[in-house]
N, C-alpha and C positions, 0 to 999 in steps of 0.2 A: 043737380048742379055738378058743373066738371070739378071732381077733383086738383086741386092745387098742391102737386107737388114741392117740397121743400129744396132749395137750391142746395147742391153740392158743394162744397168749402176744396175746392180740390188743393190749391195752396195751402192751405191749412195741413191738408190732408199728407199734402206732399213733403211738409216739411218734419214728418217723425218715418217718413219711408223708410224700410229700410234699404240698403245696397247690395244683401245678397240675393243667392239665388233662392225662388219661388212661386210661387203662382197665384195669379187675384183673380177675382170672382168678382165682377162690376153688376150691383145689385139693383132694380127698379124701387119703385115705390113700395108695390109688396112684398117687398123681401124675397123677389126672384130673381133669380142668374139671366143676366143680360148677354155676359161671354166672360167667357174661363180662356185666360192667357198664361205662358209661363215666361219669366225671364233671367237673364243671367244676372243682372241688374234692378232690380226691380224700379228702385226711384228712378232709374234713367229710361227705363221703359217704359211706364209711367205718365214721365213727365212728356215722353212725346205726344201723347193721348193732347195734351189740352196747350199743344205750340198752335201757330198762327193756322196755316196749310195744311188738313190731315185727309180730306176728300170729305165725299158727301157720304157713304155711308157710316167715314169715322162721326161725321158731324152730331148724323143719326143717333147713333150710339151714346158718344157723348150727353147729350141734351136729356137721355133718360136716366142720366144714372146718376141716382141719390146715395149710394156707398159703395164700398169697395173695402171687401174682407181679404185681408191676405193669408198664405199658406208657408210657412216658411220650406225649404230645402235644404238639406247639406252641398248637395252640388248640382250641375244643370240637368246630368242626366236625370237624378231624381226629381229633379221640379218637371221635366217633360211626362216621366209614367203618369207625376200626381196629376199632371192635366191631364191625360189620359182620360183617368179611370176618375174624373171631375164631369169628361163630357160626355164620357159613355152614359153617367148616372143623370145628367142635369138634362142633356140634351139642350143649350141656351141657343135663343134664335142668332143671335149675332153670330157665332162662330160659323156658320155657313155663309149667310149674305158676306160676311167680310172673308172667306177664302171662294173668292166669285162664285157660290153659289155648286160645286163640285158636291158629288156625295164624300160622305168620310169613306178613306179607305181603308183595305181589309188584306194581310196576308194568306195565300190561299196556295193550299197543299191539294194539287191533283192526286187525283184518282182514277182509275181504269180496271172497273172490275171486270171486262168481257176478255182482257188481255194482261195474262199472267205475266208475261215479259215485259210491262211498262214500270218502268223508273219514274216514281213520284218526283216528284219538279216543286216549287217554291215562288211565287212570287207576287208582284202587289196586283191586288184587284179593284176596284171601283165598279161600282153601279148593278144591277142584276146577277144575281146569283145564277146562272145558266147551268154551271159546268159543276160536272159531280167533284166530290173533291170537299176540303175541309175549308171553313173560311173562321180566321181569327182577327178579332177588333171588335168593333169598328177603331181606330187611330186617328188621333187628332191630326195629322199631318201625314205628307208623303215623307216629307223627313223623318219622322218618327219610325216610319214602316223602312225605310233605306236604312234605318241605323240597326235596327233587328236582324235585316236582311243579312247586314254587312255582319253583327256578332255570329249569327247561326254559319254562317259560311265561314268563319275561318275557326270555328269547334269541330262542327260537324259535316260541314264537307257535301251537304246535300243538291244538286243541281239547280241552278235556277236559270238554265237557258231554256227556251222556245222550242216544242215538239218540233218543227218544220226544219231547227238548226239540230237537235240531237238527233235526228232519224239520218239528218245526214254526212255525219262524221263517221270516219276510219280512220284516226286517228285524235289522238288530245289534243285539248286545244289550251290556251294562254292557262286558263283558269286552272286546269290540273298543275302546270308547268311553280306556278305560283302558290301550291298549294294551298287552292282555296275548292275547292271538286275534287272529287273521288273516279271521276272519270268513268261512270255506267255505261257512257256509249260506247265502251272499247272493251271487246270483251277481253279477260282476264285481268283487269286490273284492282276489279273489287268484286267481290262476290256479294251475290243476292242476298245472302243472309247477313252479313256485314253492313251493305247498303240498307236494310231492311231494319235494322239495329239504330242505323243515321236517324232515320224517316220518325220511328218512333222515337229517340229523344230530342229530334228538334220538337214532334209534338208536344211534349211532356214538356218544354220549355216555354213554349206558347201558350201552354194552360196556366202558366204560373207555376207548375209545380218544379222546381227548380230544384228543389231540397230532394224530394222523393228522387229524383235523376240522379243527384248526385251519389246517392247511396246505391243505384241499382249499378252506376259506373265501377263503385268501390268494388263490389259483388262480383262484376265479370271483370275487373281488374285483377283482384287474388285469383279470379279462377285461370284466370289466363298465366299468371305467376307461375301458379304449381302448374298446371301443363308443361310448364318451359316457355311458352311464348311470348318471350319478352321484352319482341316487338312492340305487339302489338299491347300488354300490359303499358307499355312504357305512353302508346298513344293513349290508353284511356287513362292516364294519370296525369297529359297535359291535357288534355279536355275537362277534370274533373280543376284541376289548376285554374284554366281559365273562365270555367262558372262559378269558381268562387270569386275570381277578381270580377266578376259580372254582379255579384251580389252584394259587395262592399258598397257598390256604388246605387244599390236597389230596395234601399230600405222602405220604401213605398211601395214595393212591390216583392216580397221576400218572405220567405218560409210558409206558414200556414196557421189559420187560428181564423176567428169568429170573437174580436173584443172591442169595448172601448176603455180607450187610454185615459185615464185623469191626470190632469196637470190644474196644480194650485201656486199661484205666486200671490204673494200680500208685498206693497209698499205703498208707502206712503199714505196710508189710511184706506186703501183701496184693495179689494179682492178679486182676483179674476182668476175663475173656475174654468177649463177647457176639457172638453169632449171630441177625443179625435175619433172617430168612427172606421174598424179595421177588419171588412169581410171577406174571408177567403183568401186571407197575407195580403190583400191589399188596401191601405189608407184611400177610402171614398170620400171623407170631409171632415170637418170640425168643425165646433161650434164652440164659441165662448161667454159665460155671461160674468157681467164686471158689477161690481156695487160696493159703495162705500162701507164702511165696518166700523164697529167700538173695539177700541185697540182690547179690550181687557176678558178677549178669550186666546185659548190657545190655538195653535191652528188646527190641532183633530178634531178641535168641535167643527172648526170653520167648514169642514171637507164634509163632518156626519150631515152640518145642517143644509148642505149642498145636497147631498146624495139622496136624501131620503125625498124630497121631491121631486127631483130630474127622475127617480126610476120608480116612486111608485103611484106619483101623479098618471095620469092616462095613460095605467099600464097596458091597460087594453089595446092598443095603437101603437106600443113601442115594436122597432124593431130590433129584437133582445138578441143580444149577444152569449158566447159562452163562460167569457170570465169579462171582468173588470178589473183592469190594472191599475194600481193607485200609488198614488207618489212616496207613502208614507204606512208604513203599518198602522192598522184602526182595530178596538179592540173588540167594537160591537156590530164586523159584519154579519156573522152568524144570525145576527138579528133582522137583517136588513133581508140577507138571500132567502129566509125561514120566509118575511112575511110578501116577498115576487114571488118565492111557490106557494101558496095559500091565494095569490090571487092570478097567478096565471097558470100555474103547475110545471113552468120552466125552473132548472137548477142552472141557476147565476154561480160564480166562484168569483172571489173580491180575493187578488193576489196586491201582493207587493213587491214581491222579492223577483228579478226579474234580466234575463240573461240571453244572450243573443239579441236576433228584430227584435223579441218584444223591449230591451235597453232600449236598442234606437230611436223603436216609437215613443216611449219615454221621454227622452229627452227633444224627441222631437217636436212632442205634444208641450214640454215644460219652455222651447226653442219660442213657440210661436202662444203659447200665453205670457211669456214674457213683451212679445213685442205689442201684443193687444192692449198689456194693461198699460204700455209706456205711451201707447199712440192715444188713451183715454187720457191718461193725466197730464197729455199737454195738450189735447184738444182745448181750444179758448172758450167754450163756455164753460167747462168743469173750472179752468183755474179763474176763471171770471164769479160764477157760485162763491168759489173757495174767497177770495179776496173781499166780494161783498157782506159774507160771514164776518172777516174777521174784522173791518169796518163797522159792524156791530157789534160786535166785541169790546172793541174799543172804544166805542162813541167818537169814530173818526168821521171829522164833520167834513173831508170832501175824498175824491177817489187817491186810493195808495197808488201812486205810481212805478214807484220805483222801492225797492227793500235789498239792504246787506245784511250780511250774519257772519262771524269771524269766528274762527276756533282753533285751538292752539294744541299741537299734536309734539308728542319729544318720547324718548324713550331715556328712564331714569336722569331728564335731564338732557341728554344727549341731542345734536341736533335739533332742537327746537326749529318750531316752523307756522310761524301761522298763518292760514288760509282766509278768504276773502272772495265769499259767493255773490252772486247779484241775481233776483229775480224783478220780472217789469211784470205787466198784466199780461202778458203771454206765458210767461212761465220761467223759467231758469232761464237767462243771459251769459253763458258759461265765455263767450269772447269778452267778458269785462271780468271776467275770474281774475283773480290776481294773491300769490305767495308770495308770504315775507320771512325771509331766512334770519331768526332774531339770535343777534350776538350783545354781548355786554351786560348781560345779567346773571343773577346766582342762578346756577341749573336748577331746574325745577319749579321755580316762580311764576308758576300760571298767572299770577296778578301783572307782576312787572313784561314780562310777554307779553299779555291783553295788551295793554296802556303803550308798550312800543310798537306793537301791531298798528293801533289805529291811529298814533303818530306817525307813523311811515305815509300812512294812508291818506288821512284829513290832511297832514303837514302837505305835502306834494300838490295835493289836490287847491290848496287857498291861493298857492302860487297861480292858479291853471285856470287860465285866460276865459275859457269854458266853463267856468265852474257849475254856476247855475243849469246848466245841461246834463251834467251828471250827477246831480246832488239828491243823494236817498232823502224819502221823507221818513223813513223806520231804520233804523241800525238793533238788530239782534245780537245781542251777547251768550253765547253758549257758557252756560257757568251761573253759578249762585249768587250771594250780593258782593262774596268779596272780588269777582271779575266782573261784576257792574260798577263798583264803587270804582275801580282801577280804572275802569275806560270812564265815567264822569270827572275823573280829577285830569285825565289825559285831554280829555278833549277840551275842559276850561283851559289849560295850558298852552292850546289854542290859538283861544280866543277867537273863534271863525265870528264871520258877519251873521252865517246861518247856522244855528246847532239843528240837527236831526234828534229825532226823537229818542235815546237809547234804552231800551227794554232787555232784559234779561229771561235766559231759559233756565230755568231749574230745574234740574229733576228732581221728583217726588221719593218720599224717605226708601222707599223698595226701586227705584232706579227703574221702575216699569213702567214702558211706553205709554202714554193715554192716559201720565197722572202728574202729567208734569204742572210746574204753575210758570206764571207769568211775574216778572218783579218791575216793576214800576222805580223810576229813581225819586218818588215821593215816599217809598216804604210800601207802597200800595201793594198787596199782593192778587193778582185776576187768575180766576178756576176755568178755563177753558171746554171744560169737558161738558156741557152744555149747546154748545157749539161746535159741532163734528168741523162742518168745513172751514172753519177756521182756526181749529186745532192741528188738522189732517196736511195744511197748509205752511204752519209753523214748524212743525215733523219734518214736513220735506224742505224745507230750506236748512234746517239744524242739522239733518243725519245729509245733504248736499257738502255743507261746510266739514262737517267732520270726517267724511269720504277725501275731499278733498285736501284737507290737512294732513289726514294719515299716509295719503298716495305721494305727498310733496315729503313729508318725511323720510317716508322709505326711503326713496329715493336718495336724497341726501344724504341718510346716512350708510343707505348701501356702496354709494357713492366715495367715501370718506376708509369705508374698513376695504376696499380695494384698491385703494390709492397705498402706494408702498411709501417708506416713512424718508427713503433715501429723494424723494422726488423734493422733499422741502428743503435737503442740504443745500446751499449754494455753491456753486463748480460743478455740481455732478450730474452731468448731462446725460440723455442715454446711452453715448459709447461706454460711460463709464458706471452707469448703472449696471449693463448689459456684462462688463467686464468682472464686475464685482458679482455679480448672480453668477457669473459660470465660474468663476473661481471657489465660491464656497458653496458652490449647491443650489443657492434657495436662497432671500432676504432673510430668512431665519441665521442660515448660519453668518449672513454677513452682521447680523446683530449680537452674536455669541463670538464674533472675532476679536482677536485682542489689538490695539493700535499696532504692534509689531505686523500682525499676520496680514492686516489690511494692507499695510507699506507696501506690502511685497509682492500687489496684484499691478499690473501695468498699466502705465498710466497715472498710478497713483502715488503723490509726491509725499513725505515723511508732515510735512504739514497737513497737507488735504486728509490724511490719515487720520490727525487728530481732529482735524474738523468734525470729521464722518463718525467717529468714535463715538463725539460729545453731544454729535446731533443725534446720534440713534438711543444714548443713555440719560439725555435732559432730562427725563421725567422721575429716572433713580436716585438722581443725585442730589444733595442736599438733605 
């Protein structure tokens, strides 16, 4: 029987995309590479995949692809190498039928061993390898190969015109003028051994080894120092200059090693382990795997109990690396590497500590299991699981639609601000997000905050002709019974036509995630922890709200201690602000002035003096 592929959610899929640059991998039914694309964009590269008009082989393409993994990049250049070295290793059919069907090409360094006087040449090749001479790639693109061209040519100067045009010059031509050639078809302008010095470090550059070049540069840069020649020192110090600004941008493709990167992120009840794979300094893929979790381990178990099956499950088949880089020191890899040599006689090394590429790949790896586990937890059937849990949970007798959760963020008091999250059955609704900046109560009163929070809220809302359209059927309270009791006496006060349901989050006596309880406004206390996904679910909308509250605080009050104190006097405009700061220095010293010394800055009248005096001392006095 024909196989029945599952249909693609590309919508779905499109709406956690991310916007930077990267590269996706559009996968078949069996979890094969269909075609490896990079983009500067990703969502918007993306989304032209599945618009109205894409032709018939996009159509092709499209109709087979049941996922799409993405890779993140720091910048395009680096998302073009990662495609690269995606399709040199996958070889996927689409990427040829959809670049009409051309081979991939190759840049290719001649050769002429019967003739001692030929000048190695550079340039792009396609199709049969005929001609002696070096060939590097294959490359995903001609553009890819024009942009290498274009870097080796303005370092190292090596020719890339046509034997039939260099045989017959007597003179330089544009390219030397522009220093971009070294000009071999003229004699006396560059010596053999000079030129022969180009030849090999463009090679060296094309193998990847970019690192080993740049130290061999170092090498004949001092040596040329102490000779005196400090020409020519000075050139291979902007050459060693411009491979390093070549490598900032090449973190996918840089330095040298044999590893794979670990990256672990946990949120929201959910773990997602990645495995970026790094042979030869270059990032070939990753892999990631997501699964829910019990909040009540730490996370070096989380990473041991990862580790010990990805490498020593069918070791026999792995393709083992020389170290493993891990996000976090672990205390028991000696035990792990001890029992991969006992079954394969390979020595693994499990690092942490990690400096240069391997940083980059690091956060590389931690870059793009962040976006994996975010593009899971709002995939619609995970938050769909999740809401159907907690529907059992509660003996909620028909679907939650719609859930709030408030939580009240202040420092000592200060700036008070409570937040106001909304999830539906897709998942966080952050355009009906909403901050309430609470004034009029004792600082510090998380009760009285609650209860004018969701007066702000319900009050507005009974007004609003709409009501029934946005009306939660859950309201979450972050806080114990005394900020449940506060939002129940608030919202009798009311009096709405509808009350939603109001429940409270407590944390449990040790304040540790995964023991929290549930408070009911009957006294009823519910243990969730029986219920992953509708624990995992109450998590994410609580630490949502509390994110949210603390970001609307900051704010606020960073907002408040930068504001100067003279901006609340009345009369003093910014000529006269500006007039008063440059007379005494600073706001500071215009606050240590005395009313005489104020009078005597311009502009300012023996009144407005005292004004300014009493407004910057209100808070001493008395």
């Amino acid at each position: 029987m024909p196989v029945t592929l599952p249909e693609f959610d590309y919508r779905q899929f499109l709406k956690t995309a991310p916007t930077t640059p990267g590269v996706y991998k559009m996968m078949d039914g069996n979890g094969e590479p269909l075609y490896v694309g990079k983009a500067k964009n990703l969502k918007n590269r993306l989304s032209s995949y599945f618009r109205g008009s894409v032709g018939v082989k996009t159509e092709a393409l499209v109709a087979r692809i049941c996922h799409i993994e993405l890779l993140l990049a720091e910048t395009e250049v680096e998302a073009l190498l990662l495609e690269q070295n995606l399709i040199k290793q996958f070889r996927p059919p689409y990427n040829v039928l959809l670049r009409d069907d051309k081979s991939y090409p190759f840049i290719y360094l001649s050769r002429n061993d019967k003739d001692p006087a030929h000048k190695p040449r550079l340039d792009i090749h396609r199709g049969a390898k005929r001609h002696k001479g070096d060939y590097f790639g294959p490359y995903p693109s001609s553009g890819a190969v024009k942009e290498t061209l274009n870097i080796l040519q303005k370092i190292f100067k090596v020719r890339q015109c046509h034997d039939s045009y260099f045989n017959n010059r007597s003179r330089p031509c544009l390219q030397y003028q522009i220093k971009r050639c070294k000009a071999p078809c003229v004699d006396g302008l560059v010596s053999d051994k000079e030129y022969a010095a180009d030849v090999m470090h463009s090679r060296l550059f094309l193998e990847g080894k970019s690192q080993e070049l740049i130290y061999q540069l170092l090498a004949d840069m001092e040596s040329a120092s102490s000779k005196l020649e400090f020409e020519q020192a000075a050139q291979l110090r902007d050459q060693i200059e411009q491979l390093r600004e070549v490598q900032k941008t090449q973190s996918v493709w840089a330095g040298q090693g044999n590893c794979d990167v670990i990256a672990q992120v946990i949120e929201d009840g959910a773990c997602c382990h990645l495995v970026m794979i790094v042979r030869d300094g270059r990032v070939l893929d990753s892999k990631h795997f997501i699964h829910d979790i019990r909040t009540d381990e730490k996370p070096a178990q989380y990473l041991l109990d990862f580790l010990a099956p990805f490498y020593i499950r069918n070791a026999d088949k792995r393709d083992w690396p020389d170290e493993v880089l891990l996000p976090f020191r672990l205390d028991d890899t000696q035990v792990m590497a001890d029992a991969i040599y006992q079954l394969t006689t390979r020595r693994v090394v499990f690092k942490n500590l990690t400096r240069g590429e391997r940083r980059k790949w690091q956060e590389m790896a931690e870059r793009n299991a962040r976006n994996a586990l975010n593009a899971h937890l709002a995939n619609s059937q995970t938050v769909l699981n999740r809401y159907r849990s907690l529907e059992q949970l509660l003996n909620w007798p028909q679907p939650i639609q719609r859930m709030e959760c408030f939580d009240i963020s202040h420092s000592m008091g200060e700036k008070t601000v409570a937040s106001c999250v909304v999830f539906n059955r897709e998942g966080p609704a952050s355009q009906h997000y909403r901050r309430y900046n609470i004034e009029g109560i004792t600082p510090g009163d998380d009760y009285a905050a609650m209860a004018k929070a969701l007066q702000k809220r319900y009050g507005r809302q009974q007004d609003s002709k709409d009501q029934a359209a946005g009306w939660p059927d859950l309201v979450w309270i972050d806080g114990g019974k005394g900020q449940l009791s506060a939002a129940v006496e608030a919202m009798s006060q009311l009096e709405l036509d509808t009350m939603p349901v109001l429940i409270g989050i407590a944390k449990g006596p040790t304040r540790k995630a995964g023991l929290e309880s549930l408070l009911l406004t009957t006294g009823e206390e519910i243990d969730a922890s029986d219920h992953p996904g509708a624990l995992h679910l109450i998590q994410h909308i609580r630490d949502e709200a509390h994110r949210f509250a603390i970001t609307g605080h900051r704010q606020r009050r960073d907002k408040s201690r930068k504001r100067s104190a003279l901006e609340d006097i009345p009369g003093v405009g910014a000529k006269r602000r500006t007039a008063l700061i440059r007379f005494f220095g600073s706001a500071r010293g215009v606050a240590e002035a005395s009313m005489e010394e104020i009078s005597r800055v311009e502009g300012i009248s023996r009144k407005l003096a005292i004004q300014i005096y009493e407004g910057l001392h209100s808070d001493t006095q008395g």
